[in-house]
mmCIF file as gemmi writes it, N, C-alpha and C atoms, coordinates in Angstrom:
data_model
loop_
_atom_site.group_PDB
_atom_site.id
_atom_site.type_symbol
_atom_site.label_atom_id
_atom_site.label_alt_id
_atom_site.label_comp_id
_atom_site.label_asym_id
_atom_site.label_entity_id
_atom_site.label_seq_id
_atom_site.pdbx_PDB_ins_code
_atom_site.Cartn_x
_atom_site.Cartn_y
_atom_site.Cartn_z
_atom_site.occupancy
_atom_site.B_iso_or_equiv
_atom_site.pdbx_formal_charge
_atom_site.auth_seq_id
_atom_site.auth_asym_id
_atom_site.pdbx_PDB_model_num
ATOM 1 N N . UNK Axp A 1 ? 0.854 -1.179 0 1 0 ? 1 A 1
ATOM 2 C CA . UNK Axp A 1 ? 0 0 0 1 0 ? 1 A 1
ATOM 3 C C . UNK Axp A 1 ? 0.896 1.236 0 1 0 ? 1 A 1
ATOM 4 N N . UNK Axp A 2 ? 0.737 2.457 -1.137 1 0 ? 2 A 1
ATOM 5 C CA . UNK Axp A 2 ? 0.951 3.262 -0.77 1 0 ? 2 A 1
ATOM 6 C C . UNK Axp A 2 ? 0.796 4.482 0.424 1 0 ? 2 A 1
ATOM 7 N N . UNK Axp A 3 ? 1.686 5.509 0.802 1 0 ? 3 A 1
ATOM 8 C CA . UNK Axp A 3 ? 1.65 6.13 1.67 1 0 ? 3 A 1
ATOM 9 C C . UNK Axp A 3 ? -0.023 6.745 1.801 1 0 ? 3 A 1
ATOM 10 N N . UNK Axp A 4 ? -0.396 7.449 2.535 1 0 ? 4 A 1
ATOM 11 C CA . UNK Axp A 4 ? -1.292 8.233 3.246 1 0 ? 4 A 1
ATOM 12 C C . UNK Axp A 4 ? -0.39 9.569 2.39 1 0 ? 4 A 1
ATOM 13 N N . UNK Axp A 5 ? -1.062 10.47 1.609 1 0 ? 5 A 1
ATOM 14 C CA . UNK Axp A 5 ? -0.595 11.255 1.311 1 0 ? 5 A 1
ATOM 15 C C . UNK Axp A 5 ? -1.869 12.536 1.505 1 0 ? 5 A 1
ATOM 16 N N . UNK Axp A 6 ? -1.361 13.386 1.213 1 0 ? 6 A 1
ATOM 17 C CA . UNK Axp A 6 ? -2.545 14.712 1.653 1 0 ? 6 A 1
ATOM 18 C C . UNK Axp A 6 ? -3.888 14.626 0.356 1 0 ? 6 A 1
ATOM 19 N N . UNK Axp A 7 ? -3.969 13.948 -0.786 1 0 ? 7 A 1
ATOM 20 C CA . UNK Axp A 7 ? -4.892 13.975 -1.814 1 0 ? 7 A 1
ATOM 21 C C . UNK Axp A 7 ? -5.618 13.051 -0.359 1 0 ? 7 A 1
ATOM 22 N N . UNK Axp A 8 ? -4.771 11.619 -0.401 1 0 ? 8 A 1
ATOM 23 C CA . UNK Axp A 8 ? -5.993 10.544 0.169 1 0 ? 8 A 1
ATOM 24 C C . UNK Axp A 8 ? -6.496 11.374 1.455 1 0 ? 8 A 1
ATOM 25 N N . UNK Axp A 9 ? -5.922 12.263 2.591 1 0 ? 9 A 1
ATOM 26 C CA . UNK Axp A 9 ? -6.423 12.954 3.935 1 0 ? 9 A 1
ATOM 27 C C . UNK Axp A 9 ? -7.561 13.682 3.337 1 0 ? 9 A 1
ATOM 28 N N . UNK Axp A 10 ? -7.349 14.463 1.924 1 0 ? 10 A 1
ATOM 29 C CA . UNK Axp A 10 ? -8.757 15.414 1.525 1 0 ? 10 A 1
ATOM 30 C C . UNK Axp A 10 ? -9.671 14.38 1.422 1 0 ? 10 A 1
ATOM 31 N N . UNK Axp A 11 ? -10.124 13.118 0.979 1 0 ? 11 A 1
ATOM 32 C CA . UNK Axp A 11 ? -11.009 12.253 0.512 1 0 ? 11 A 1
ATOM 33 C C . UNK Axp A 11 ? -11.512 12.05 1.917 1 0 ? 11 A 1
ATOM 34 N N . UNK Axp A 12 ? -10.555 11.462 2.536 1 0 ? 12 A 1
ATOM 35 C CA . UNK Axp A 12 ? -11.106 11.18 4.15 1 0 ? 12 A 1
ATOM 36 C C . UNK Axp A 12 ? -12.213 12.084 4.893 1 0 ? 12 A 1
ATOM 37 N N . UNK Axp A 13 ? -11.629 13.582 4.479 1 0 ? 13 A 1
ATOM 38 C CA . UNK Axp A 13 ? -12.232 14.705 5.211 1 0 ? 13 A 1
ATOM 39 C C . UNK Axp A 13 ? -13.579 14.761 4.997 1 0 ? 13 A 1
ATOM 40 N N . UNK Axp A 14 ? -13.381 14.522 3.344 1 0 ? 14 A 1
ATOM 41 C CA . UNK Axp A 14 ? -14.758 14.813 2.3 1 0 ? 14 A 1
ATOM 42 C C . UNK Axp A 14 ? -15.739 13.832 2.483 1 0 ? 14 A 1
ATOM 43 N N . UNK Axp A 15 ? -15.501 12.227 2.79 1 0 ? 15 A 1
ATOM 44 C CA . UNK Axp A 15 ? -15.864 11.686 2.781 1 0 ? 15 A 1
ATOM 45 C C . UNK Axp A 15 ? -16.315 10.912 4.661 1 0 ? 15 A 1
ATOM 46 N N . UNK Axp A 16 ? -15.056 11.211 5.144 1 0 ? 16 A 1
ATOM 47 C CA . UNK Axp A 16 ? -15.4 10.042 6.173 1 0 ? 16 A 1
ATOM 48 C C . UNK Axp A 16 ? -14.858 8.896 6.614 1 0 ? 16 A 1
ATOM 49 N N . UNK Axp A 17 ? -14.458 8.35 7.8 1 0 ? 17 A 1
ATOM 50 C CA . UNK Axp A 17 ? -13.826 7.233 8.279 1 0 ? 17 A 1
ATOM 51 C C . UNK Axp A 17 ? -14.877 5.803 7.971 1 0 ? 17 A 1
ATOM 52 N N . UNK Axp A 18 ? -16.12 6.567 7.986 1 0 ? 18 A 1
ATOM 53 C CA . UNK Axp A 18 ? -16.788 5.821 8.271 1 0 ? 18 A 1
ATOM 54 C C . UNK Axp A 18 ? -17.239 4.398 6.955 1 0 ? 18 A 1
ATOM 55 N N . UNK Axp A 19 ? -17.08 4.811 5.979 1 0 ? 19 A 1
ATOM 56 C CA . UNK Axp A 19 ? -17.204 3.911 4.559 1 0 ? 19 A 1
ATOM 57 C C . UNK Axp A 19 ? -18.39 3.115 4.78 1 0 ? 19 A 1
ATOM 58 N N . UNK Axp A 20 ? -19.226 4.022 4.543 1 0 ? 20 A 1
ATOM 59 C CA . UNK Axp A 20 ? -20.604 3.62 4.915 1 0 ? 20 A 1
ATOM 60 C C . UNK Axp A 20 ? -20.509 2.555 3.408 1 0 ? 20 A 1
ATOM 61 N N . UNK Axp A 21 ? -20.082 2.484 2.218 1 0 ? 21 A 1
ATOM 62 C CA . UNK Axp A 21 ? -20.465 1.897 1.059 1 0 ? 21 A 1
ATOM 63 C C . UNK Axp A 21 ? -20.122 0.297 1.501 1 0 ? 21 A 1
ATOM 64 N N . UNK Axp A 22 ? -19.268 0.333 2.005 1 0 ? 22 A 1
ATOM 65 C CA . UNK Axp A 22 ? -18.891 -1.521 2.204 1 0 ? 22 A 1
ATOM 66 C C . UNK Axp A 22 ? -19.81 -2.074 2.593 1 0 ? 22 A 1
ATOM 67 N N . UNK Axp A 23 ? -20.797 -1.916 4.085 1 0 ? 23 A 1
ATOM 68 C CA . UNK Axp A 23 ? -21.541 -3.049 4.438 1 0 ? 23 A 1
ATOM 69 C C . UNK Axp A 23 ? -22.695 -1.831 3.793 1 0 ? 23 A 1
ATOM 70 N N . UNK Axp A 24 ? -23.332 -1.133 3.221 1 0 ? 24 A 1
ATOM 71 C CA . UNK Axp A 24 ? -24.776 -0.459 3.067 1 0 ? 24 A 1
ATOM 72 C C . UNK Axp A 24 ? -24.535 -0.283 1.786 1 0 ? 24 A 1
ATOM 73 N N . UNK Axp A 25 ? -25.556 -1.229 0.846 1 0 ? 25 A 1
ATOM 74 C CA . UNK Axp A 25 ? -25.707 -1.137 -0.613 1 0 ? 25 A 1
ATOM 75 C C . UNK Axp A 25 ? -26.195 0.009 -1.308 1 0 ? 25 A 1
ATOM 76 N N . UNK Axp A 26 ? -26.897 0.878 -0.136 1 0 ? 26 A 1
ATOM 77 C CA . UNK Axp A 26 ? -28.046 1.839 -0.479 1 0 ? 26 A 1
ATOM 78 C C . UNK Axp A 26 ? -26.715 3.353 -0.471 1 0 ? 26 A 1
ATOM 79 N N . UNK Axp A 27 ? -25.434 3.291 0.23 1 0 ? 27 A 1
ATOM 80 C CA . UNK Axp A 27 ? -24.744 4.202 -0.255 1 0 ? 27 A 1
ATOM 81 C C . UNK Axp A 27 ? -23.539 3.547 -1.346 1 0 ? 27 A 1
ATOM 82 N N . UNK Axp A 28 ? -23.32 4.146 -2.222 1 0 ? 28 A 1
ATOM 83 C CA . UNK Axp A 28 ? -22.748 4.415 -3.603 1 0 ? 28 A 1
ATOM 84 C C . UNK Axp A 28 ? -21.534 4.534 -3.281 1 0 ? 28 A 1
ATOM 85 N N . UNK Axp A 29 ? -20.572 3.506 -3.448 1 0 ? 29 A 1
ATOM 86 C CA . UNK Axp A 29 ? -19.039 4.554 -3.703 1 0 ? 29 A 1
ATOM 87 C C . UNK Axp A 29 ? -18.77 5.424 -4.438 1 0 ? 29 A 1
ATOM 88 N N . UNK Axp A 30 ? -17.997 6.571 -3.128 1 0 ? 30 A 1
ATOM 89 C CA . UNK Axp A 30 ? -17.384 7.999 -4.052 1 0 ? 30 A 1
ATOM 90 C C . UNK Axp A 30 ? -16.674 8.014 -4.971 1 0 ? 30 A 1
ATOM 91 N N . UNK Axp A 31 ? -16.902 8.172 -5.868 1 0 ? 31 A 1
ATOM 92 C CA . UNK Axp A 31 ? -15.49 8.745 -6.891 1 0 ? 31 A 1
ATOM 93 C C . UNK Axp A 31 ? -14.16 8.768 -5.906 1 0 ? 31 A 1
ATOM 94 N N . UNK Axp A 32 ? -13.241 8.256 -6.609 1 0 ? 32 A 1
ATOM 95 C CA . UNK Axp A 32 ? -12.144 8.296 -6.589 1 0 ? 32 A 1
ATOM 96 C C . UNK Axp A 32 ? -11.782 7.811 -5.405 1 0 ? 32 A 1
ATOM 97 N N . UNK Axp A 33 ? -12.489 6.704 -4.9 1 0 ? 33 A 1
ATOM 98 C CA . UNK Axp A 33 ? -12.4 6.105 -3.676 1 0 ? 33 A 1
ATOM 99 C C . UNK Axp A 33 ? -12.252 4.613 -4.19 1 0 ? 33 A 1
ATOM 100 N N . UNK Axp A 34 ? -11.119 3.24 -3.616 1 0 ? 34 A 1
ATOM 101 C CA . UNK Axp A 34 ? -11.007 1.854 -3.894 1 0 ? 34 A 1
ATOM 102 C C . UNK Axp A 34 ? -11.07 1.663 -2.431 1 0 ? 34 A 1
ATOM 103 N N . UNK Axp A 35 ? -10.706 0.537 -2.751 1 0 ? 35 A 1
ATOM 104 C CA . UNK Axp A 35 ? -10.881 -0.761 -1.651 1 0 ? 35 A 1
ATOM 105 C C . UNK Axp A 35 ? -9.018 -0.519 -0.725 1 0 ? 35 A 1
ATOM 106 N N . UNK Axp A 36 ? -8.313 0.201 -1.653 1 0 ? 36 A 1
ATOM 107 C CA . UNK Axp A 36 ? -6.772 0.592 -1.164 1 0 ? 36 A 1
ATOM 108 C C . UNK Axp A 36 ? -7.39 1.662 -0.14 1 0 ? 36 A 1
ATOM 109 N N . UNK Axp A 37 ? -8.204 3.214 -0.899 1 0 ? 37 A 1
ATOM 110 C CA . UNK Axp A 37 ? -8.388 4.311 -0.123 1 0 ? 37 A 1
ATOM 111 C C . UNK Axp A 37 ? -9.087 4.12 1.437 1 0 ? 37 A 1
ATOM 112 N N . UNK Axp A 38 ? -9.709 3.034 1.19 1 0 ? 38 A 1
ATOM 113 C CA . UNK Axp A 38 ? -10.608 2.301 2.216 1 0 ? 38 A 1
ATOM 114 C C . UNK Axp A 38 ? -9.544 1.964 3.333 1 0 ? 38 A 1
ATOM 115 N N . UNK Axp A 39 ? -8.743 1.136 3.208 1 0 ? 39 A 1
ATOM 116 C CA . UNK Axp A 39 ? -7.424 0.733 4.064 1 0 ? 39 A 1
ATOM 117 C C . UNK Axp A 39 ? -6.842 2.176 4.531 1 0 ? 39 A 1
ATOM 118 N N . UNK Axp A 40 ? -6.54 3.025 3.441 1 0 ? 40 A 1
ATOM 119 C CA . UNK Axp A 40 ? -6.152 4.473 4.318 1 0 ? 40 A 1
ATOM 120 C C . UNK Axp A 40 ? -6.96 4.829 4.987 1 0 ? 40 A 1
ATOM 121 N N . UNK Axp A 41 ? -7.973 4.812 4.803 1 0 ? 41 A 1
ATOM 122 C CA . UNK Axp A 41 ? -8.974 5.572 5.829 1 0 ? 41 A 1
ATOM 123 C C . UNK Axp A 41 ? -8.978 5.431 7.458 1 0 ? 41 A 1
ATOM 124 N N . UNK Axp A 42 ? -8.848 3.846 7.323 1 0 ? 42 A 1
ATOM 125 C CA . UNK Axp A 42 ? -9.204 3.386 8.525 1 0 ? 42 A 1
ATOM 126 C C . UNK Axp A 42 ? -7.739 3.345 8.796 1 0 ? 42 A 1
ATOM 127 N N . UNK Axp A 43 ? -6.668 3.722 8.679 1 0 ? 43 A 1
ATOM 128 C CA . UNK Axp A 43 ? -5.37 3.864 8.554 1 0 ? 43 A 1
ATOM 129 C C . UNK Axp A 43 ? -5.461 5.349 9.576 1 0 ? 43 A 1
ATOM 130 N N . UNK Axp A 44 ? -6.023 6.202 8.688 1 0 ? 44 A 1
ATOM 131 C CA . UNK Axp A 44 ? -5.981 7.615 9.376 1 0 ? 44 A 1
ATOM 132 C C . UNK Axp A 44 ? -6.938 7.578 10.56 1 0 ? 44 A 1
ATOM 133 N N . UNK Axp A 45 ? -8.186 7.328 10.466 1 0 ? 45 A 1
ATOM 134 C CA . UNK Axp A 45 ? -9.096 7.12 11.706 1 0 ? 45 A 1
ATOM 135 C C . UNK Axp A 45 ? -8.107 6.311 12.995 1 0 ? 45 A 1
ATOM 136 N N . UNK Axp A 46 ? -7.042 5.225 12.596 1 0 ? 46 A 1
ATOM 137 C CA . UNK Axp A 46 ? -6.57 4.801 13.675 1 0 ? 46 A 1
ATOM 138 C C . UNK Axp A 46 ? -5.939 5.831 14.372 1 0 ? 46 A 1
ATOM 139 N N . UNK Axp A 47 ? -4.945 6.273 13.763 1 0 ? 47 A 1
ATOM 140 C CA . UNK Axp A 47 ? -3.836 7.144 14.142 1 0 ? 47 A 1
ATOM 141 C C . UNK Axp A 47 ? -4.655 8.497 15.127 1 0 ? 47 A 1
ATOM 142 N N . UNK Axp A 48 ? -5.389 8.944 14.133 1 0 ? 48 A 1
ATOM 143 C CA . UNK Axp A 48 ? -6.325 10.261 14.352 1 0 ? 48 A 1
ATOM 144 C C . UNK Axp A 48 ? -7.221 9.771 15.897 1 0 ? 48 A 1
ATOM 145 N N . UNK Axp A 49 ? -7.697 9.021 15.992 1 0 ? 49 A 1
ATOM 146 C CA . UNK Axp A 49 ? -8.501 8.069 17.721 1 0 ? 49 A 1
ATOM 147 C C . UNK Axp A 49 ? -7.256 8.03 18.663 1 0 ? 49 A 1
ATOM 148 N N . UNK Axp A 50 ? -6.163 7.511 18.279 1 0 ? 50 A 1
ATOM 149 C CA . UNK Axp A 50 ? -5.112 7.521 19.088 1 0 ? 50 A 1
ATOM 150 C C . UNK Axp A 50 ? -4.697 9.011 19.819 1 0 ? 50 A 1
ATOM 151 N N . UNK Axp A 51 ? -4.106 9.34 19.083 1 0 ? 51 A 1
ATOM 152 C CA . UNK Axp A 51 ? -4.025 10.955 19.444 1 0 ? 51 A 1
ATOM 153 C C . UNK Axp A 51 ? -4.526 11.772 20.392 1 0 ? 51 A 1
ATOM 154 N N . UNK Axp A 52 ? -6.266 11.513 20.126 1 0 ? 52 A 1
ATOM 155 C CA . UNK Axp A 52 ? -7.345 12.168 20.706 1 0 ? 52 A 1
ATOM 156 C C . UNK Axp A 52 ? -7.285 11.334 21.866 1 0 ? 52 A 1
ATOM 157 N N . UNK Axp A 53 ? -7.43 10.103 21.943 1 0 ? 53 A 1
ATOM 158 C CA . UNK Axp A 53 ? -7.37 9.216 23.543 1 0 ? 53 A 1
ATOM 159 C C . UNK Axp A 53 ? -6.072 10.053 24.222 1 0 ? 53 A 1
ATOM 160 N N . UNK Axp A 54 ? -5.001 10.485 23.439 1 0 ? 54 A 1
ATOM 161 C CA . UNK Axp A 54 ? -3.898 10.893 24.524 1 0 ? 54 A 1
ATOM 162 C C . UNK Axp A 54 ? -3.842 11.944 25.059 1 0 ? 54 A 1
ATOM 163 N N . UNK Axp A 55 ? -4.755 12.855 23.973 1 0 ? 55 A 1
ATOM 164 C CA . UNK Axp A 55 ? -5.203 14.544 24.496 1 0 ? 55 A 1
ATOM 165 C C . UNK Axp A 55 ? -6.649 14.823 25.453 1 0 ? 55 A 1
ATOM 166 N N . UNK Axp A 56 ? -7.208 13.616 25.703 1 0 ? 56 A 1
ATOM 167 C CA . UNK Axp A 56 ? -8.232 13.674 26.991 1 0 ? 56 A 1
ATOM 168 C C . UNK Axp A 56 ? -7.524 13.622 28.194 1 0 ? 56 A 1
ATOM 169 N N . UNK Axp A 57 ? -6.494 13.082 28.451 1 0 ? 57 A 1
ATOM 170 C CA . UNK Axp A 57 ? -5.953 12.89 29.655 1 0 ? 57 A 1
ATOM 171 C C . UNK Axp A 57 ? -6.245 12.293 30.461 1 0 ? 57 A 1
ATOM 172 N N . UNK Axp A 58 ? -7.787 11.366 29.89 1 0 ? 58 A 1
ATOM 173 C CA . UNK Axp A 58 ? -8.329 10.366 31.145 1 0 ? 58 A 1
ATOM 174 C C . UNK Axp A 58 ? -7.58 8.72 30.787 1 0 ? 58 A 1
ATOM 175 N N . UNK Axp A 59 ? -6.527 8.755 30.558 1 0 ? 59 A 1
ATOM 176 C CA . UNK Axp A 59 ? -5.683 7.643 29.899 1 0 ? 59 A 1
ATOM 177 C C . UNK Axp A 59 ? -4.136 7.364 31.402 1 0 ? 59 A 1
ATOM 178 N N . UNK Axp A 60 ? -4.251 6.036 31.494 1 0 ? 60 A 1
ATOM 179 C CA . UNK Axp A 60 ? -2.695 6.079 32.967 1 0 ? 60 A 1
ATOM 180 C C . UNK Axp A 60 ? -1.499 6.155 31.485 1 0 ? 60 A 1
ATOM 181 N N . UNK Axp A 61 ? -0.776 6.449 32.473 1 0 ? 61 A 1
ATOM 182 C CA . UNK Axp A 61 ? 0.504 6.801 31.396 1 0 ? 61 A 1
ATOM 183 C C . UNK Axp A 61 ? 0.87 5.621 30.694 1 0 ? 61 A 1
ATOM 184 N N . UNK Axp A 62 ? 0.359 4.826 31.166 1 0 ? 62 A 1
ATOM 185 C CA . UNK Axp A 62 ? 1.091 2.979 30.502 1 0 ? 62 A 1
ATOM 186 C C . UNK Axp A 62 ? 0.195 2.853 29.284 1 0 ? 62 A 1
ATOM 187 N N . UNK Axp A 63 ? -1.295 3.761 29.035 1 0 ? 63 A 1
ATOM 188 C CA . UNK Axp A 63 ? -1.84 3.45 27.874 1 0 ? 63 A 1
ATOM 189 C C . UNK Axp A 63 ? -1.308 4.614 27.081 1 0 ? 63 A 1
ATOM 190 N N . UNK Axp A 64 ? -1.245 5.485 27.639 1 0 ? 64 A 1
ATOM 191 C CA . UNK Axp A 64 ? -0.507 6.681 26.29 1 0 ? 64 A 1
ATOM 192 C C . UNK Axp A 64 ? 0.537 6.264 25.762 1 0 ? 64 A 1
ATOM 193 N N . UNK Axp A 65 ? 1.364 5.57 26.881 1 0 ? 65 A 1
ATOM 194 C CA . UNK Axp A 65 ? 2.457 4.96 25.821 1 0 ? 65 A 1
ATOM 195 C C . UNK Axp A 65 ? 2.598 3.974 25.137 1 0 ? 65 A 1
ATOM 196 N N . UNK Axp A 66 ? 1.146 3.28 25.273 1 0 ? 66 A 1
ATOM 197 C CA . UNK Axp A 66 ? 0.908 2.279 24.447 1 0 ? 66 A 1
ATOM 198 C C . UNK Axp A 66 ? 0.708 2.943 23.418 1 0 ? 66 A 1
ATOM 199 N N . UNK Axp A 67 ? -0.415 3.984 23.05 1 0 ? 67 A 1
ATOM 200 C CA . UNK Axp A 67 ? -0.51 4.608 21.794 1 0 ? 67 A 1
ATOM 201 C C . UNK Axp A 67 ? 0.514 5.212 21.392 1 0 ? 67 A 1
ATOM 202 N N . UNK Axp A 68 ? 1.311 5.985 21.614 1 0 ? 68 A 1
ATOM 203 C CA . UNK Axp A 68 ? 1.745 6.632 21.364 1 0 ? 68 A 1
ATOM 204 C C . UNK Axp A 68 ? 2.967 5.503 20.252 1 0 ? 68 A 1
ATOM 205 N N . UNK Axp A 69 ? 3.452 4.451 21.019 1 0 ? 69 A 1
ATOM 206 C CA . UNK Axp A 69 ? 4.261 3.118 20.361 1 0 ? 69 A 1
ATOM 207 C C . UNK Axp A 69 ? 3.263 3.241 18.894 1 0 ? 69 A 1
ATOM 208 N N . UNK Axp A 70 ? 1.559 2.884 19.234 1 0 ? 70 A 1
ATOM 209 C CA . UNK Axp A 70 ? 1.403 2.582 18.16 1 0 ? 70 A 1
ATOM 210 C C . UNK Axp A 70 ? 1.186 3.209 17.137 1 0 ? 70 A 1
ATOM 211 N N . UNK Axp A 71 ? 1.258 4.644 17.479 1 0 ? 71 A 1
ATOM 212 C CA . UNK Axp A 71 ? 1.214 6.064 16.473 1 0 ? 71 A 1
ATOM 213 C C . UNK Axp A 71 ? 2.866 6.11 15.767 1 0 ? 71 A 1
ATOM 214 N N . UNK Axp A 72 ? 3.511 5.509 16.398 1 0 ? 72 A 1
ATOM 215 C CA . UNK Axp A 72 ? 5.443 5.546 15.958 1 0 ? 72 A 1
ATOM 216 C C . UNK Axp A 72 ? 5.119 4.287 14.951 1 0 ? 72 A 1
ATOM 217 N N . UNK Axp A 73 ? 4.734 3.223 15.572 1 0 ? 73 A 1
ATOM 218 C CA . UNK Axp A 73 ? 4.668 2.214 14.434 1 0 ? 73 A 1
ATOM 219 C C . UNK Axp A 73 ? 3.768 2.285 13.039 1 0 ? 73 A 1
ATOM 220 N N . UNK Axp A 74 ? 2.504 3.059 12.972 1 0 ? 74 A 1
ATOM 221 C CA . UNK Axp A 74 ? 1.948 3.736 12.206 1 0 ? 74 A 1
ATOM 222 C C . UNK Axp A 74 ? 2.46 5.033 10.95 1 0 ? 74 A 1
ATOM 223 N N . UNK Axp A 75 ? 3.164 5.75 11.323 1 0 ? 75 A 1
ATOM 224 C CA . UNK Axp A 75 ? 3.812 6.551 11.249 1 0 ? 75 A 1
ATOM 225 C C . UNK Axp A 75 ? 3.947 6.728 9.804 1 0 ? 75 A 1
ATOM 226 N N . UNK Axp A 76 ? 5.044 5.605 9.541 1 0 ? 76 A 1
ATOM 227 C CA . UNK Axp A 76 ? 6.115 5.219 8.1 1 0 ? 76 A 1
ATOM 228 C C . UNK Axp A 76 ? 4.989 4.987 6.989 1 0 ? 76 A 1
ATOM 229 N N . UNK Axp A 77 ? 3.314 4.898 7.477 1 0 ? 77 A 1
ATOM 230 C CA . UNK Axp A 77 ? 2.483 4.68 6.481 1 0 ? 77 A 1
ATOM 231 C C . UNK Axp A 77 ? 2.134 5.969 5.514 1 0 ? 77 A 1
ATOM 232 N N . UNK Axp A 78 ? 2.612 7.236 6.289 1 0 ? 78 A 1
ATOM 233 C CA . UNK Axp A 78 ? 1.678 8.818 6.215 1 0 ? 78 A 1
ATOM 234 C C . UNK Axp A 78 ? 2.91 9.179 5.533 1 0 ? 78 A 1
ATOM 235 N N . UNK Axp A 79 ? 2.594 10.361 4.457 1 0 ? 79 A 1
ATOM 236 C CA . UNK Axp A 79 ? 3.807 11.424 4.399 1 0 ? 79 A 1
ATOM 237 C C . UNK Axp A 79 ? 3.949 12.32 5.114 1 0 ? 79 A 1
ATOM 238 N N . UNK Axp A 80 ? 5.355 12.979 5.527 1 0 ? 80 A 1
ATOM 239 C CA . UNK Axp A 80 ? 5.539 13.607 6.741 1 0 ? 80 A 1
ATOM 240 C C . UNK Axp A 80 ? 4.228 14.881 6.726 1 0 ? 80 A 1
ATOM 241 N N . UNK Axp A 81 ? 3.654 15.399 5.988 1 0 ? 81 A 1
ATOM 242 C CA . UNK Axp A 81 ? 2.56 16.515 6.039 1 0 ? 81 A 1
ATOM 243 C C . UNK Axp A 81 ? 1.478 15.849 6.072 1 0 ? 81 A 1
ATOM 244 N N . UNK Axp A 82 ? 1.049 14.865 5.84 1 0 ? 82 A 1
ATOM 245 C CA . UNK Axp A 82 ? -0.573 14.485 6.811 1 0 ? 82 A 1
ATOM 246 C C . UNK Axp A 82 ? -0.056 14.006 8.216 1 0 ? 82 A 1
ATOM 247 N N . UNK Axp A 83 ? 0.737 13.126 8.237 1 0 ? 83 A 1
ATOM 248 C CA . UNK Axp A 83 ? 1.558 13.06 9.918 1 0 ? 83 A 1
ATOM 249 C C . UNK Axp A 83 ? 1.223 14.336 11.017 1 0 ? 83 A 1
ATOM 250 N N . UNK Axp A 84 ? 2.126 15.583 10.067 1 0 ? 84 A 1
ATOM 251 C CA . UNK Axp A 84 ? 2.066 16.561 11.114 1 0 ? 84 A 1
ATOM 252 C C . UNK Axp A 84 ? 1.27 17.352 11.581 1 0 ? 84 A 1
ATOM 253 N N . UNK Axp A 85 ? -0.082 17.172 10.157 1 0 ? 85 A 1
ATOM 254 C CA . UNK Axp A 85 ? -1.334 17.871 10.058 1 0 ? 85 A 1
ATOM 255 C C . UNK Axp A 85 ? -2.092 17.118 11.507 1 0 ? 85 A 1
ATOM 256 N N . UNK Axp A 86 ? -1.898 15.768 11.205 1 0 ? 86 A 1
ATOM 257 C CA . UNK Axp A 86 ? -2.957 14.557 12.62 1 0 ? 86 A 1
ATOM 258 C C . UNK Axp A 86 ? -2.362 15.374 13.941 1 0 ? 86 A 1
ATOM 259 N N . UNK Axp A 87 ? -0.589 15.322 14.017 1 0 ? 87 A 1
ATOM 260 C CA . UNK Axp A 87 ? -0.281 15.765 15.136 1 0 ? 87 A 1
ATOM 261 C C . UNK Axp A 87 ? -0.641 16.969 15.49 1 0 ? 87 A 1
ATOM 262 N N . UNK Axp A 88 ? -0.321 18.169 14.685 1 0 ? 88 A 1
ATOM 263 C CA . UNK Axp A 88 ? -0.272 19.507 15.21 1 0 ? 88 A 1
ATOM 264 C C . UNK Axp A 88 ? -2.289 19.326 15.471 1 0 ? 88 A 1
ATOM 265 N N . UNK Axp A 89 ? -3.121 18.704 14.848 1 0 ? 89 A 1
ATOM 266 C CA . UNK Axp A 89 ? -4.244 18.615 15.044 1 0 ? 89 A 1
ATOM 267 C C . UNK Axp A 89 ? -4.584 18.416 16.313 1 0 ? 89 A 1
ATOM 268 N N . UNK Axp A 90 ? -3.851 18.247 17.378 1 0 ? 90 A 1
ATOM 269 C CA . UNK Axp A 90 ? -4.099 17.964 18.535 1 0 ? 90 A 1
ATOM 270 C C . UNK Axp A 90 ? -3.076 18.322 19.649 1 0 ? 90 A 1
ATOM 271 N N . UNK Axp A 91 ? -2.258 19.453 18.67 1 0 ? 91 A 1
ATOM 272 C CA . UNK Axp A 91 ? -1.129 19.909 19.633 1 0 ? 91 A 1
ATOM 273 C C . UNK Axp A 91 ? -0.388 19.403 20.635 1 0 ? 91 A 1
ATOM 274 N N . UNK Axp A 92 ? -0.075 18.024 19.83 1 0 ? 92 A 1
ATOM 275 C CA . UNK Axp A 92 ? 1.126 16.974 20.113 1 0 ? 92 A 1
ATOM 276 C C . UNK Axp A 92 ? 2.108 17.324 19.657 1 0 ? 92 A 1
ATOM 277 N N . UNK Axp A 93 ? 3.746 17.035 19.87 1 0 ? 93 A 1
ATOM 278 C CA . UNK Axp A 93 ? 4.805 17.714 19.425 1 0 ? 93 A 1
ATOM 279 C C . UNK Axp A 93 ? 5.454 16.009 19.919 1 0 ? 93 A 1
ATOM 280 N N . UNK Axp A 94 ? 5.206 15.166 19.648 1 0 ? 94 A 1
ATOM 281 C CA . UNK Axp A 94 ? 5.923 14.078 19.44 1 0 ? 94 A 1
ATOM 282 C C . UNK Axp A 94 ? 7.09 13.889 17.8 1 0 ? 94 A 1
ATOM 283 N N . UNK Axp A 95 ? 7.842 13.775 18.243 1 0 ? 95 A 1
ATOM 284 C CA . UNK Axp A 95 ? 9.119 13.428 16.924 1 0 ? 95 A 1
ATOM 285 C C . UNK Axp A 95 ? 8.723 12.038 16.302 1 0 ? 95 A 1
């Protein structure tokens, strides 16, 4: 799979984590949306949930750093500008 690049983050925006078309016949796939963009999606929704669990603060430190591992292992999927867009999105300053 290719990277998470900022075209596929606009589709996401436009569209949604949610990919209502897979299990509901009655919505239509978008243009310019596959079964790959689908995998990004839920690619970015991971990363993007992670984040937000670490910026509530109702998390013990042993699960932030669980996410946070799994936002590093995630990472190498995004180009560095949707990366920093998710992070600065939540005014994280993780390297």
């Amino acid at each position: 799979m290719k990277k998470v690049d900022i075209n596929i983050y606009q589709l996401f925006l436009q569209h949604g984590s949610e990919c209502l078309w897979i299990n509901d016949s009655r919505v239509s796939r978008p243009n310019c949306t596959t079964e790959e963009t689908d995998k990004m999606f839920d690619l970015i929704e991971a990363v993007d949930h992670r984040f937000e669990m670490i910026c509530t603060g109702s998390y013990s430190e042993q699960m932030v750093t669980n996410y946070l591992k799994e936002i590093e292992e995630l990472k190498s999927m995004f180009t560095s500008d949707v990366f920093e867009i998710l992070n600065n999105k939540y005014n994280l300053n993780e390297d």
